[in-house]
C-alpha positions as CSV (number, residue, x, y, z in Angstrom):
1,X,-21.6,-25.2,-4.7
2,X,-18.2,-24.5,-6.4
3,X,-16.9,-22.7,-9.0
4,X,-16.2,-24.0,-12.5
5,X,-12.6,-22.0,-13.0
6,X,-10.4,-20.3,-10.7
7,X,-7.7,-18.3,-12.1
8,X,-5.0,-16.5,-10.6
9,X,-3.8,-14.3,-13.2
10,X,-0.4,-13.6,-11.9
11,X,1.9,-13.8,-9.2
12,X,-0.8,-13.3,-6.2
13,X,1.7,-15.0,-3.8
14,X,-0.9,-17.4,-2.0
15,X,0.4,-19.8,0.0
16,X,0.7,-23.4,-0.7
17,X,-2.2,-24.3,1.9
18,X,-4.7,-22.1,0.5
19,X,-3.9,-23.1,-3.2
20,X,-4.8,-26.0,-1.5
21,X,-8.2,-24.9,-0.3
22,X,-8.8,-22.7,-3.4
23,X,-8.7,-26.9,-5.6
24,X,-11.5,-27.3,-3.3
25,X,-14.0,-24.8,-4.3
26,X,-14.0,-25.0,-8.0
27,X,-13.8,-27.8,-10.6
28,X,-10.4,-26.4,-12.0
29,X,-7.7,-24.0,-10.8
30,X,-5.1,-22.5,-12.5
31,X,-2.4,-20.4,-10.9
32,X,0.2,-18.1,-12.5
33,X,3.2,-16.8,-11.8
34,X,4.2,-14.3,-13.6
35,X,2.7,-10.9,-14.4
36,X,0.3,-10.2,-17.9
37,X,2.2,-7.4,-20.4
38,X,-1.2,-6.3,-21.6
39,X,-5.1,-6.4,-21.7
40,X,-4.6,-9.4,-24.5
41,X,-2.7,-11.5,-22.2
42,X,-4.9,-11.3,-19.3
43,X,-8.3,-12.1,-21.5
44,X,-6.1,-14.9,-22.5
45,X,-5.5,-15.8,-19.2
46,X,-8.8,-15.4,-17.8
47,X,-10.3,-17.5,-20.7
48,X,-13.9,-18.8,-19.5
49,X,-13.3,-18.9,-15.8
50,X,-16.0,-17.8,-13.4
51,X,-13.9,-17.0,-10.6
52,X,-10.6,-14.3,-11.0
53,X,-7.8,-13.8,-8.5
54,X,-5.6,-10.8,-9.3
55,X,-2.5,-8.6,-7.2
56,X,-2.2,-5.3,-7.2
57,X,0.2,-5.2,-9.8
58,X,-2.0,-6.1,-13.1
59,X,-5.2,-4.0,-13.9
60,X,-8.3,-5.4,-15.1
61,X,-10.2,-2.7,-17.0
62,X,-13.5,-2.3,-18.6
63,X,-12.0,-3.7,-21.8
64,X,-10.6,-7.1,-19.9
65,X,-14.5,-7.3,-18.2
66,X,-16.5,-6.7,-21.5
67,X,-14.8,-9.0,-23.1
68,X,-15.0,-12.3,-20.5
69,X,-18.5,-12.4,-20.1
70,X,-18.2,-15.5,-17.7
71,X,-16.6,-13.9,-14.7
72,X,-18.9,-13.6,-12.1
73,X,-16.3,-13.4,-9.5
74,X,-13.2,-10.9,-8.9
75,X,-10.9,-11.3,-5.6
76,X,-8.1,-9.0,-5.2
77,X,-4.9,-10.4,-3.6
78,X,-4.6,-6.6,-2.3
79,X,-6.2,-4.0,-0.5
80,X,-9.3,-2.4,-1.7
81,X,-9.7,1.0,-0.2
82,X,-12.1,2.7,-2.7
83,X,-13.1,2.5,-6.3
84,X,-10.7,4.8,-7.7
85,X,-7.7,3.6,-6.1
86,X,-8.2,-0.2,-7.6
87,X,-6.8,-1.4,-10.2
88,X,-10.3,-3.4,-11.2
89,X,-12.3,-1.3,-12.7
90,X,-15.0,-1.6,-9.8
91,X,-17.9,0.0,-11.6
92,X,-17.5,-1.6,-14.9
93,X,-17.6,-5.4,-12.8
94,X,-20.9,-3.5,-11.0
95,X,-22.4,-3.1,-14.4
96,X,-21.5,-7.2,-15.2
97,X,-22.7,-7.9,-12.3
98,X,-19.8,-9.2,-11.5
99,X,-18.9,-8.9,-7.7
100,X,-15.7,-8.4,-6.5
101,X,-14.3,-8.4,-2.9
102,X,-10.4,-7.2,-1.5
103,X,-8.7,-7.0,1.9
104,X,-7.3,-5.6,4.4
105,X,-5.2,-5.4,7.2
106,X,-2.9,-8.1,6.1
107,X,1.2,-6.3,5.8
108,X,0.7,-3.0,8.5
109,X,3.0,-5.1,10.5
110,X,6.1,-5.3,8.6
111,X,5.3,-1.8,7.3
112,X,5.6,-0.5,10.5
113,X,9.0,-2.6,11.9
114,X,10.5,-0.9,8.1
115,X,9.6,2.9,8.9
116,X,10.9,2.6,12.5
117,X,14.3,0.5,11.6
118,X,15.0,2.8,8.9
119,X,14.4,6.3,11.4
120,X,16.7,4.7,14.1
121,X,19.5,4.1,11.5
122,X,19.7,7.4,10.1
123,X,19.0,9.3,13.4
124,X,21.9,7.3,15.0
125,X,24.1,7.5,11.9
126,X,24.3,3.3,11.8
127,X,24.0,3.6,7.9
128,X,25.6,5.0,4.7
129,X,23.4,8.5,6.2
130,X,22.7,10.6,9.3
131,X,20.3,13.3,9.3
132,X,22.2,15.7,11.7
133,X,25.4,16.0,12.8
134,X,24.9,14.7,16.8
135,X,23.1,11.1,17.0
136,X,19.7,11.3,18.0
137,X,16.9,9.3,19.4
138,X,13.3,9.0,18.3
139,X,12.2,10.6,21.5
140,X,11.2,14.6,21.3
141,X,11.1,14.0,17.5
142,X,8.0,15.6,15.6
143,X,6.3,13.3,13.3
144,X,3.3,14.3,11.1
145,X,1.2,11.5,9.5
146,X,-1.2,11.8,6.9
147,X,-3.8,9.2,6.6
148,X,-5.2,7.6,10.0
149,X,-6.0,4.0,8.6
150,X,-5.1,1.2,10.5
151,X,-1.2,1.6,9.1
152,X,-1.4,5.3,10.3
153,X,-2.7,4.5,13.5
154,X,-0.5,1.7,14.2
155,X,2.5,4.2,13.5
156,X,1.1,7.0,16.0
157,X,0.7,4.2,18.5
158,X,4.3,3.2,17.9
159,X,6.1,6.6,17.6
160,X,4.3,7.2,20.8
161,X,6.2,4.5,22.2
162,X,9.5,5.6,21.8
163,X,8.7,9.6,23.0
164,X,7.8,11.2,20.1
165,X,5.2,14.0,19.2
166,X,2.6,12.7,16.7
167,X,0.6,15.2,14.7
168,X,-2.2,13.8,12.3
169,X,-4.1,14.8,9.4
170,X,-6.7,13.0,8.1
171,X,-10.0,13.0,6.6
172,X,-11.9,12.4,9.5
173,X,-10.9,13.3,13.2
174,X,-9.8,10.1,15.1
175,X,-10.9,11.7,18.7
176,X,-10.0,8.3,20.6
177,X,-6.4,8.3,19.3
178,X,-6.5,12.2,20.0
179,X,-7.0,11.0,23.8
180,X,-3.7,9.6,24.1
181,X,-1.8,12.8,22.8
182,X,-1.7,12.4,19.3
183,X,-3.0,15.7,17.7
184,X,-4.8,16.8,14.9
185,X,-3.3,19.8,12.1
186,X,-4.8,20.7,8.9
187,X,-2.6,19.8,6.2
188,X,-0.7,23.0,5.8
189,X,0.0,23.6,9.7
190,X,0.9,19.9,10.0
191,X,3.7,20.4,7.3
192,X,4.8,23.6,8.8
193,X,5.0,21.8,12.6
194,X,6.6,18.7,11.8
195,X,10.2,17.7,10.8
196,X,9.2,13.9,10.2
197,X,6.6,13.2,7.7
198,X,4.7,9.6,6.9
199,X,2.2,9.4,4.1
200,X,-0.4,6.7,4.3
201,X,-2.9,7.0,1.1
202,X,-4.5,5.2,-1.4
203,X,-3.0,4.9,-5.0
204,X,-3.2,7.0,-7.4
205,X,-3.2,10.1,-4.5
206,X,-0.8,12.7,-4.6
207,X,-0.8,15.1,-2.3
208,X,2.5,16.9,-1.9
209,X,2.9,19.4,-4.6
210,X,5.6,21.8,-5.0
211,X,3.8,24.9,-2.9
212,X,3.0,21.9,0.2
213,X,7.4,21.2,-0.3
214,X,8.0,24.9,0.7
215,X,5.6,24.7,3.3
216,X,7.5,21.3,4.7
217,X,10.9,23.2,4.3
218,X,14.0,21.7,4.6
219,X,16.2,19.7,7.0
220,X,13.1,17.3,7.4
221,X,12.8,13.5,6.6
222,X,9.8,12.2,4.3
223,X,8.1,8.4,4.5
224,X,6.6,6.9,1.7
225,X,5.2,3.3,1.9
226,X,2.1,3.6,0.0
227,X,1.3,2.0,-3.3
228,X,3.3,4.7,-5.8
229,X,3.9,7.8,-5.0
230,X,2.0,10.6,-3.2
231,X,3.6,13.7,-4.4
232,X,4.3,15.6,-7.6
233,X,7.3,13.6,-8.8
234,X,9.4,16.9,-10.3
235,X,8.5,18.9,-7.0
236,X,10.0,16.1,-5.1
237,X,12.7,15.9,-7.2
238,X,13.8,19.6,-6.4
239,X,12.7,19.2,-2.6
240,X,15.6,16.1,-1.8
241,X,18.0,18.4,-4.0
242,X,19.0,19.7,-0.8
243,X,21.3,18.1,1.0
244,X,19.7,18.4,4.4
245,X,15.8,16.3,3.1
246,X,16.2,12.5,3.2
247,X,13.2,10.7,2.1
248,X,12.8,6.8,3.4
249,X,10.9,4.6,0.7
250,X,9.9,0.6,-0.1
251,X,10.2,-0.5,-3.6
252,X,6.0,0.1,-4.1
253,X,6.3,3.7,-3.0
254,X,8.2,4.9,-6.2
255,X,5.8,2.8,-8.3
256,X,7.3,3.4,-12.2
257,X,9.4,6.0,-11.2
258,X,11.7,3.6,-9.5
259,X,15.2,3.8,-11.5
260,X,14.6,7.8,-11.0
261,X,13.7,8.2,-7.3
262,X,16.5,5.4,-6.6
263,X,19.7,7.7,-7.8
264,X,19.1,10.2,-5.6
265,X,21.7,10.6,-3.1
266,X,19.2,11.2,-0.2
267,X,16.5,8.9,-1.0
268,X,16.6,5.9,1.6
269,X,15.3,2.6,-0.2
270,X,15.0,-1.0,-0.2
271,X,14.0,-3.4,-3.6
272,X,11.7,-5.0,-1.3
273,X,7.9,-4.5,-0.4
274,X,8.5,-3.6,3.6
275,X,5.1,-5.4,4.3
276,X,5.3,-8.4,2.2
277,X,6.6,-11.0,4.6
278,X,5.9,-14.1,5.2
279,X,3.2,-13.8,7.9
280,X,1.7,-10.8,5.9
281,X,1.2,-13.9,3.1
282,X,-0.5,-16.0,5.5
283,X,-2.9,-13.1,6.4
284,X,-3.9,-12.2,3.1
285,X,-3.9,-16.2,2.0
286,X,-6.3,-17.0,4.5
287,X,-8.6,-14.2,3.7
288,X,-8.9,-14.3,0.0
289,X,-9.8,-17.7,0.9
290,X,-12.6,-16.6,3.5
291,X,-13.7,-13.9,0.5
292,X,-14.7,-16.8,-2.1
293,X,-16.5,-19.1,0.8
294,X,-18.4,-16.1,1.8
295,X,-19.1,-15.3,-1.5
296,X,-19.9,-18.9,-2.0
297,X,-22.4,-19.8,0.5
298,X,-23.5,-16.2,0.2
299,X,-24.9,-17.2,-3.0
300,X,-24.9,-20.7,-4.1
301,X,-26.0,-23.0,-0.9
């Protein structure tokens, strides 16, 4: 059984083999490369296909699923960690019966070789910055991370590595990892303790406010590669006013507030996406892919 219409509504960055794949499972597929400026150009877009393919960057609301009543079909090109954090509007495809299926698990790696690169250069003073005024390793360095997915865990395993103290908070205790000397704080204490802080979260969560800034202090180093920003953007703002905070960001991690964050003299960044590279294209090629055959024989054969 195939689908009818496959469209990828923007620039999902599927590789060529699985385009490939993806002209096997429907009668017509049309890929785009760009990005949609608005609801009217992605109901446009989507037209009368059955089958939807979307990034994180372009949102389809309720208004985009009420009004292409032929979709049956929604896989993101991104991670899904919950309904609120999406940019499909989960429950209104629910009520259209319209399934939809993300992924995961497909750009920790890079991610993770971005946070550590960047650390190393401004501990050792090999860039424009250094964060005290003797060199210094990784090792004996306090790191705090908040959010124990696989991205946080992966981080703990690797700060580990190189001698550091991880800290952790998280929703849920992760007592295995907690066996191998990485310990768990409540949120407060863990931004008192630590003088290196990572954020892990799902979008549209903002944790850091201006009271959780004073707790963190100053002199410390904030991580940010989630998908926008998880703090209050004016408490931050005031926070990296003083000359001693550095903050360390990818291009997704400012989200729209991008030309802002960028100009501050502390802020550490890079126009890229650390974790879209090559092999994290593969990964998430090949299981967008999987997600429609499932779906497929799931419910057609």
């Amino acid at each position: 059984m195939k689908f009818r219409k496959i469209v990828a509504i923007d620039d999902t960055g599927l590789i060529d083999e699985v385009k490939m794949g993806l002209k096997q499972l429907a009668d017509e597929v049309v890929f785009y490369n760009d990005f949609p400026d608005n609801d009217k150009e992605i109901i446009s877009r989507i037209d009368d296909a059955d089958c939807v393919l979307v990034s994180w960057n372009t949102p389809i609301n309720r208004v985009v699923i009420e009004a292409c009543s032929t979709i049956r079909y929604i896989g993101m090109c991104c991670s899904l960690y919950d309904e609120k954090s999406a940019n499909v509007d989960i429950n209104a495809a629910r009520e259209h019966d319209i399934t939809v299926l993300g992924v995961k698990d497909y750009g920790d790696e890079g991610v993770i070789e971005y946070i550590i690169s960047e650390l190393v250069k401004l501990l050792h003073g090999f860039g424009k910055h250094q964060w005290k005024d003797e060199t210094l390793e990784l090792t004996d360095q306090k790191l705090g991370i908040i959010g124990l997915g696989t991205l946080g865990i992966m981080l703990a395993k690797a700060a580990k590595a190189f001698g550091m103290e991880v800290y952790y908070y998280n929703r849920t205790r992760k007592t295995d990892l907690e066996k191998d000397d990485v310990k768990y704080l409540d949120l407060d204490e863990l931004l008192h303790k630590v003088d290196i802080l990572s954020t892990h979260l799902p979008r549209n969560t903002q944790l850091l406010n201006a009271e959780r800034f004073k707790l963190f202090g100053n002199g410390k180093i904030l991580i940010n590669t989630s998908l926008e920003p998880t703090f209050d953007v004016e408490a931050f703002t005031e926070w990296i006013g003083s000359k001693d905070n550095y903050a360390i960001f990818d291009r997704v991690a400012m989200g729209k507030y991008y030309k802002d964050l960028k100009t501050h003299e502390n802020v550490i960044y890079t126009d890229k996406v650390a974790g879209w590279t090559r092999q994290a294209k593969g990964r998430l090629s090949f299981k967008v892919l999987r997600n429609i055959e499932k779906y497929l024989n799931e419910n057609y054969l």
